[in-house]
C-alpha positions in Angstrom: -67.2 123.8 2.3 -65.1 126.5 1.1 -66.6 129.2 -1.3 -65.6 128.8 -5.9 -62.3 130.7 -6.4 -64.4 131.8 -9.4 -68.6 132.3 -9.4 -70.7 131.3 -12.7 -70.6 134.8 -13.9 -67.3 135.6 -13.8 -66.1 132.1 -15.7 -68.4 132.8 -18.4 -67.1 136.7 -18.6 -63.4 135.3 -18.3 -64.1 132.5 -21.3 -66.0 135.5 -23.3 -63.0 137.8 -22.8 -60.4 135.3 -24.3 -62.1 134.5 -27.0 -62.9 138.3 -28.2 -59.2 139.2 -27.6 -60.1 141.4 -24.4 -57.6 139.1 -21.7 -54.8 139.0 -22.3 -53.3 135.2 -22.6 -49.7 134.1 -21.6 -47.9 131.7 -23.1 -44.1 130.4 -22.7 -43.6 132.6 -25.7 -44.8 135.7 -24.3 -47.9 137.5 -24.3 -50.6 136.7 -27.0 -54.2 136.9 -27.4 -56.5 134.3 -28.9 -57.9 134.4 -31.7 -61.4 132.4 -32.8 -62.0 130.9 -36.3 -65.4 130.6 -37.6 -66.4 126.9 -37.8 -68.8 126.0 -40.4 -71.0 123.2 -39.1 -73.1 122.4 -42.5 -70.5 121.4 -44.8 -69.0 119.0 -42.4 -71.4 117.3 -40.9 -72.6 116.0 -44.7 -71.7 112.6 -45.6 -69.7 112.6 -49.0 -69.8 109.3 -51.1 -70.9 108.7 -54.8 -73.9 107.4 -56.0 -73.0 103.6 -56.2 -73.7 103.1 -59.9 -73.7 99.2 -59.5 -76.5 99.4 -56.4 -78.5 102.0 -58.8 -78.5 99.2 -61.3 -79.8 96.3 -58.9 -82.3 98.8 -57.9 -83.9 99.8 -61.1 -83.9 95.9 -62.3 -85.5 95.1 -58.5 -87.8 97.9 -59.4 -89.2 96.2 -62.6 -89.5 92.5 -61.1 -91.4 93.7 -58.1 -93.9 96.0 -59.5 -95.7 92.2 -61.7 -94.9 90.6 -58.6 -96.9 93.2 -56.5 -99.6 92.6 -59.8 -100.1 89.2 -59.0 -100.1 89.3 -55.5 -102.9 92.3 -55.2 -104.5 91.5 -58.8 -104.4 94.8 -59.7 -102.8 97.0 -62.1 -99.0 97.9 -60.4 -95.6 99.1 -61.1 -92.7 100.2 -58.6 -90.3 103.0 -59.9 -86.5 103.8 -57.9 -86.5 106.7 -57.5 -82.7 107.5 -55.7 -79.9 106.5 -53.1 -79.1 108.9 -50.1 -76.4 107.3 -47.4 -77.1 109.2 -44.2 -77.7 108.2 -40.4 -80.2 105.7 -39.9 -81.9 108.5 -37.5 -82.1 110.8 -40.7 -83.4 108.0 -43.3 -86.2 107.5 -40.6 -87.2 111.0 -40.3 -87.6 111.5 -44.7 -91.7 110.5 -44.2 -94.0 111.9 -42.1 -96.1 110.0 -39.3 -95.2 106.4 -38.2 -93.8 104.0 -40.9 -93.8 99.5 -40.4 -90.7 98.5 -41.1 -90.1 94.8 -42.0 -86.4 93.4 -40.7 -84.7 90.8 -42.7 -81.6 88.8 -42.4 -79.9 88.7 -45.7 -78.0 85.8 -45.5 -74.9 84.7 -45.4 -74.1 88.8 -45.1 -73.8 89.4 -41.3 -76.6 91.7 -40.1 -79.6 92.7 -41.1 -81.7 95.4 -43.4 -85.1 97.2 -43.4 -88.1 97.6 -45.8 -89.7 100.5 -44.7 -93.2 101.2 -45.5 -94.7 104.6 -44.6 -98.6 104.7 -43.3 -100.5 105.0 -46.7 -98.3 102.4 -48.2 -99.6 100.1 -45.8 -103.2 101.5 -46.2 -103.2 101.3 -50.1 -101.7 97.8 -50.0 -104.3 96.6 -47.3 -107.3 98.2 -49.4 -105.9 96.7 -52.8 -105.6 93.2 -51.1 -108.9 93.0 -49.9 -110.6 94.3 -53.3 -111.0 98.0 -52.1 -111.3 100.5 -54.8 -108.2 102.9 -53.4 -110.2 106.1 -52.7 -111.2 105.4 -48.7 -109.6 108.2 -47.2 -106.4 107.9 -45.1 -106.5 106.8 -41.6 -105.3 110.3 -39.8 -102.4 109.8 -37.0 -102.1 106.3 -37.0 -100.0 105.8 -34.0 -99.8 101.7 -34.7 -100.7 98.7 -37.1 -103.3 96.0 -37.1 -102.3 92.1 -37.1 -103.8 92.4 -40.8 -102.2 95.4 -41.8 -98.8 94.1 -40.7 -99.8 90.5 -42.5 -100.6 92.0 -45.5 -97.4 94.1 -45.7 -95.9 91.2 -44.7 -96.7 89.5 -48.1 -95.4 92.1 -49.9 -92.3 92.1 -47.7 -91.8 88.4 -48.8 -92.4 89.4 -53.0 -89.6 91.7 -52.1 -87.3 89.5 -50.8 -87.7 87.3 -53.2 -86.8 89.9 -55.8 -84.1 90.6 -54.2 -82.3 87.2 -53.9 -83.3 86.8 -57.8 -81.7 90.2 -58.8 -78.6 90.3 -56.6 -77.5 86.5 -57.5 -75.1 87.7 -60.0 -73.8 89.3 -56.9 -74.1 87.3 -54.0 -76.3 84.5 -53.5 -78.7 86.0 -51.1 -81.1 84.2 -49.1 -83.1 86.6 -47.4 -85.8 85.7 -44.6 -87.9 88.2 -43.0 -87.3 87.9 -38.8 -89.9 91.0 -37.6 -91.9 94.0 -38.3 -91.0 97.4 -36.0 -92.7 100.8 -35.8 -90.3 103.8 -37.1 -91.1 105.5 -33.7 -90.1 102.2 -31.7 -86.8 100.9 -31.3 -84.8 98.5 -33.8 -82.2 96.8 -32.4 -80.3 96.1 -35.3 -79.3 99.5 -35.8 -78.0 102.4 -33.6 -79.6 106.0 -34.8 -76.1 107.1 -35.7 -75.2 104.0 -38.0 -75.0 104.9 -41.6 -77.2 103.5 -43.7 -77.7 103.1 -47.4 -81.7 104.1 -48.4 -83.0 103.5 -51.4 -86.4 104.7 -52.4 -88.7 103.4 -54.3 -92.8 103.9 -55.4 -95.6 101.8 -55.5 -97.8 102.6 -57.9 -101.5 100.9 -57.5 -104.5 102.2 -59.9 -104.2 105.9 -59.4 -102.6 106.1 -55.8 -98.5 106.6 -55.7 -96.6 105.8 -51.9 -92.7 105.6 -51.0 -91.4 102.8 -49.4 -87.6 102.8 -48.9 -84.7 99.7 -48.6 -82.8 100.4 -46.1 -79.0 98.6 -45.8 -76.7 99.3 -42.6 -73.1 99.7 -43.5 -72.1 97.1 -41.5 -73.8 94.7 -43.4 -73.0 94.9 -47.1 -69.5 96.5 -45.7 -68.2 93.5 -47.8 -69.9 95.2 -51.2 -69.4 98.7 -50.9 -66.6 98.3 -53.2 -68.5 96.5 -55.6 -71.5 99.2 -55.6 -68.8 102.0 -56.2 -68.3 99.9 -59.8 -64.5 98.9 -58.5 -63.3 95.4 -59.8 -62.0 93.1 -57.4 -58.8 91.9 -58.4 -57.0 89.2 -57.4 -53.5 89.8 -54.9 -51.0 87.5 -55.9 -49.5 88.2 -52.9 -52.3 87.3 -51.0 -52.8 84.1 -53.3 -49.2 82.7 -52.1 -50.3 83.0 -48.5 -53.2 81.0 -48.6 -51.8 78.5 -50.4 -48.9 77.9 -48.6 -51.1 78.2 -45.2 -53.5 75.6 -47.0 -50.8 73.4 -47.7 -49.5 73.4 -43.8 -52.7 72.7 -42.5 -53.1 69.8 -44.7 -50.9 67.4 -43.3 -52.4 67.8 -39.9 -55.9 66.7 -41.6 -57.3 63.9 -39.5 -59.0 61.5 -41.9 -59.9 57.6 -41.2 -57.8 54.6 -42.7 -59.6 51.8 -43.4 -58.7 48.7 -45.7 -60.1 45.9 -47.6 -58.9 42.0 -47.5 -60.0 39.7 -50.7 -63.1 40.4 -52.6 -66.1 37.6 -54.0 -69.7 38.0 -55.9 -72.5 36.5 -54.7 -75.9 36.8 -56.3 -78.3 39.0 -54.2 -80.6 35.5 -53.0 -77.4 33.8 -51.9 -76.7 36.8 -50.1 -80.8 37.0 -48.7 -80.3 32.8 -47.3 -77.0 33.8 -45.3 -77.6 32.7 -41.6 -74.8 33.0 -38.5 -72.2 30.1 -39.2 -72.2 30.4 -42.8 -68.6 31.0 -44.6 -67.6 33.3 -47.3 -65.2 32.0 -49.4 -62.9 35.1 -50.9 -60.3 34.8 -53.3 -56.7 35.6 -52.6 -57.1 36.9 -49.1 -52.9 37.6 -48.6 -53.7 40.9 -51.0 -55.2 44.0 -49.7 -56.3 47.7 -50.1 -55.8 50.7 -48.1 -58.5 53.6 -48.1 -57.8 57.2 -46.9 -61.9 58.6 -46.4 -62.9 55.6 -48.7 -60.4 57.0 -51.8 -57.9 53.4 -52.3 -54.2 55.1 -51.7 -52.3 52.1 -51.6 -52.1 48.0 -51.9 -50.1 46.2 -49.5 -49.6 42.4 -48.1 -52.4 41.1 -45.7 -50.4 38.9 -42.5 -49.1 39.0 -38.8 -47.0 41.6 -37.2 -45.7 41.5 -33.4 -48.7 39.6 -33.1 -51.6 41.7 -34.7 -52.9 41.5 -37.9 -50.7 44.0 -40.1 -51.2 45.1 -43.9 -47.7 45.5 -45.5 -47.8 48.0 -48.2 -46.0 47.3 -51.5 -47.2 50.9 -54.0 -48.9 53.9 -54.2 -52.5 53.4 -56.6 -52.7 55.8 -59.1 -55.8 57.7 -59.0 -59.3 56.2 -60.4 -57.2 53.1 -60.2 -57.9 50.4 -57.5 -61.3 49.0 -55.9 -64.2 51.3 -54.4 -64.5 51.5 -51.0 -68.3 51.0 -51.2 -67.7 48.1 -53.3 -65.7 46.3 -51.0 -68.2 46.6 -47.8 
């Protein structure tokens, strides 16, 4: 093996010299020497957006349904206040509370994706003490490294108040039906969403009796990509252009339809106990059996002559019906 042309040492002294001016640097238009620019890292690495004044809105009206629903759930004197909305990496949002935090994942339906309700440890703890008629003052469990079956089961009922907040607040919106698929630990892995993804956190306190915890709502850009524009406060218009499109792409699809013809020959009444004492053998007797009604997906579209055609039973048709006009195709079987 053949020694480096250049040792460790000397590429670091050579990469330290260009950039401090002391080699010189060639170039096809003569001799130059480089030049660095400070890079600021702060200012850039910050995520600018507004404060999505419609999603504030939501929130503070989410706010003030779930802090009576949290009342009757725990039976005990509650209120939730929103506190903000940060947009940052999912990595960051997770790293606002100290310790480990349970956080609930729900599918929000039809939106693709899914979102977080994250609960930090003495959320959990107030909301499991409250539920079981604790008094609120046992003191915190210190490093709590996981959750009990109960613990999660209790959040979990307060997961479900939420959600159902949430499809009740958001309707004017979208018509959310959100469904809670499985509970995570912050320090764990969520598969739903990559540490870099930006996410939309919203934060929120509980307020039971004299003890005040975060939680936070946590939305992935991905999924309510669909609504950012309707968070910013922008109005969705309608593109005429766009309208024309559809329509005429509507149109060209619709004559490829597939739909089933069926038809009707002759109609009679019976009363329901003549109908009861038919047997096999018996004849219906129907009145003016040459006439006959065509039905596109049971809708009548046209009449017609009943009779014989190269030798198959053929209906002849004679005008279009208008519509409402003509006999029901359940009427007729």
């Amino acid at each position: 093996m053949t020694e480096p042309v250049l040792t460790n040492d000397e590429k670091d002294a050579l990469l330290t010299g260009m950039s401090s001016g002391e080699v010189e640097v060639h170039s096809n238009s003569g001799l130059a020497y480089a030049e660095v620019t400070a890079f600021e890292i702060g200012p850039r690495s910050r995520i600018v957006t507004n404060s999505y004044p419609r999603l504030q809105s939501l929130n503070r009206q989410f706010a003030s349904r779930l802090g009576k629903q949290i009342e009757l759930l725990l039976n005990a004197e509650s209120s939730v206040v929103f506190l903000g909305i940060d947009t940052s990496a999912y990595s960051e949002a997770c790293e606002v509370e100290n310790g480990v935090s349970l956080i609930l994942e729900f599918v929000p339906k039809p939106l693709d994706g899914s979102a977080l309700l994250n609960l930090n440890n003495a959320a959990v703890e107030t909301l499991v003490e409250t539920f079981y008629g604790g008094l609120g003052n046992e003191s915190e469990r210190p490093n709590a490294e996981f959750f009990t079956p109960g613990e999660i089961s209790v959040s979990t009922l307060f997961g479900e108040a939420a959600l159902s907040v949430i499809a009740e607040v958001w309707k004017p919106l979208a018509d959310l039906t959100p469904k809670l698929i499985g509970s995570h630990l912050s320090s764990g892995v969520v598969d739903c969403v990559d540490p870099g993804d930006t996410v939309i956190s919203s934060a929120f306190e509980l307020k039971i009796g004299d003890k005040a915890e975060k939680f936070y709502l946590i939305w992935p850009h991905v999924t309510v990509a669909s609504l950012l524009p309707v968070f910013d406060g922008q109005k969705r218009e309608r593109d005429p252009a766009q309208d024309i499109y559809w329509r005429q792409a509507l149109r060209a699809r619709v004559v490829e339809a597939v739909i089933k013809i069926s038809s009707a020959v002759g109609r009679t009444q019976m009363t329901l106990g003549e109908i009861a004492s038919l047997g096999p053998g018996d004849v219906l007797n129907i009145s003016n059996p040459q006439k006959s009604t065509i039905f596109a997906s049971k809708v009548p579209i046209l009449e017609g002559q009943f009779g014989v055609h190269d030798g198959r039973y053929a209906i002849e048709t004679t005008n279009w019906l208008e519509p409402n006009k003509g006999i029901d195709a359940s009427s007729s079987q």
